[in-house]
C-alpha positions, 0 to 999 in steps of 0.5 A: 819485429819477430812474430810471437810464436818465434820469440817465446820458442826462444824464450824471450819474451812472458809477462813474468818470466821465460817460456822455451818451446823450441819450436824455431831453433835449428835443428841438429844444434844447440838453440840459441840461448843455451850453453853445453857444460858438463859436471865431472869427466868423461865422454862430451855431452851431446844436445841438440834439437830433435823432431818428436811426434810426440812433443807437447809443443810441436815439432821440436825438442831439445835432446841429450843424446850422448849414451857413455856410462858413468855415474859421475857424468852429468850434461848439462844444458844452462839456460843463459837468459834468466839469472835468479833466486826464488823462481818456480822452474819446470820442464816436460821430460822423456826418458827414452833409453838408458841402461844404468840410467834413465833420467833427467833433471832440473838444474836452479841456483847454478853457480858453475858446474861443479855448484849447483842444486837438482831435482832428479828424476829417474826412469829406470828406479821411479825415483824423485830426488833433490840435490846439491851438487858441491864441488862435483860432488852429489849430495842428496838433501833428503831420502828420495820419493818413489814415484813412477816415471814412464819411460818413452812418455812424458812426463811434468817436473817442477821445482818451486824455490823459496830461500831455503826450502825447495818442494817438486812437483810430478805432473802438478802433484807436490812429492819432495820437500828439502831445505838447505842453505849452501847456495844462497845467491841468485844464478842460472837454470837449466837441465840435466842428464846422467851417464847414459841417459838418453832424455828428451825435453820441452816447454821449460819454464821459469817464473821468478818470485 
């Protein structure tokens, strides 16, 4: 039987949903339970589990650090474990470099891709933007939020999502609200980065609803 620590770092394991702290994956690598993809060309994206003294949960977090410019550029990390429709997703992110960019992103009803929605977050302008993501086309469902995202610190975002309707959250404090109904089937979560962001993640989290 595997110790508990070991299960919820991999993201086995909660009574109603998934927990993922990575605090037992291999460092330098991918953890297991993810896959790498990327949304548009360019330079491949590069995740692996780092050692941050300042990790919420100790010692470890899950990195994208591939730095090549590009605004169509998107890493993405897919969480294979949970597949779903309504959910509340979180993450702790830090931006840590990044000279056109300085973000990070929640990633929900991930069809492939090039399909799927995103909550945003950006350093580098302080702002909160949700999207689909169509085609491998951004598209913003409302006018961003402006709301200050610190870099090399760290920093709470939430999705809640119910049918259409989709509310984030900044450090538990509800700032956007979207509706939209182009992907309306269940499918994966993950994370997400830009261009040449350099951005750090722990303690994700999904609950289904």
């Amino acid at each position: 039987m595997k110790p508990l620590g070991l299960l919820i770092s991999f993201g086995l394991i909660a009574s109603t949903g998934r927990i993922v702290n990575f605090d037992t994956a291999p460092l330098g690598k991918m953890p297991p339970g993810w896959t790498a993809a990327m949304t548009n060309g360019g330079a491949a994206p590069k995740w692996e589990i780092l050692k941050d003294e300042s990790a919420p949960t100790q010692p470890y977090v899950l990195a994208q650090i591939s730095s090549v410019a590009g605004g169509n550029r998107f890493p993405l990390a897919i969480f294979d474990g949970l597949t779903v429709r309504d959910s509340d997703v979180s993450v702790r992110m830090k931006p840590v470099a990044g000279r056109a960019d300085q973000a990070g992103g929640l990633v929900f009803r991930y069809r492939d891709n090039n399909n799927y929605y995103l909550a945003r977050a950006n350093a580098l302008d302080g702002s909160v933007v949700l999207f689909k993501v169509q085609d491998g086309r951004r598209i913003a469902l409302s006018a961003g939020v402006h709301h200050d995202i610190p870099l090399n610190a760290w920093s709470i975002l939430k999705v809640s999502v119910r049918g259409n309707r989709f509310q984030v959250y900044v450090n538990h404090r509800r700032i956007l609200q979207a509706f939209d109904d182009t992907f309306t089937n269940s499918g994966k979560v993950g994370l997400w980065t830009v261009g040449d962001s350099v951005t750090y993640f722990d303690d994700f989290r999904v609950y289904p609803k």
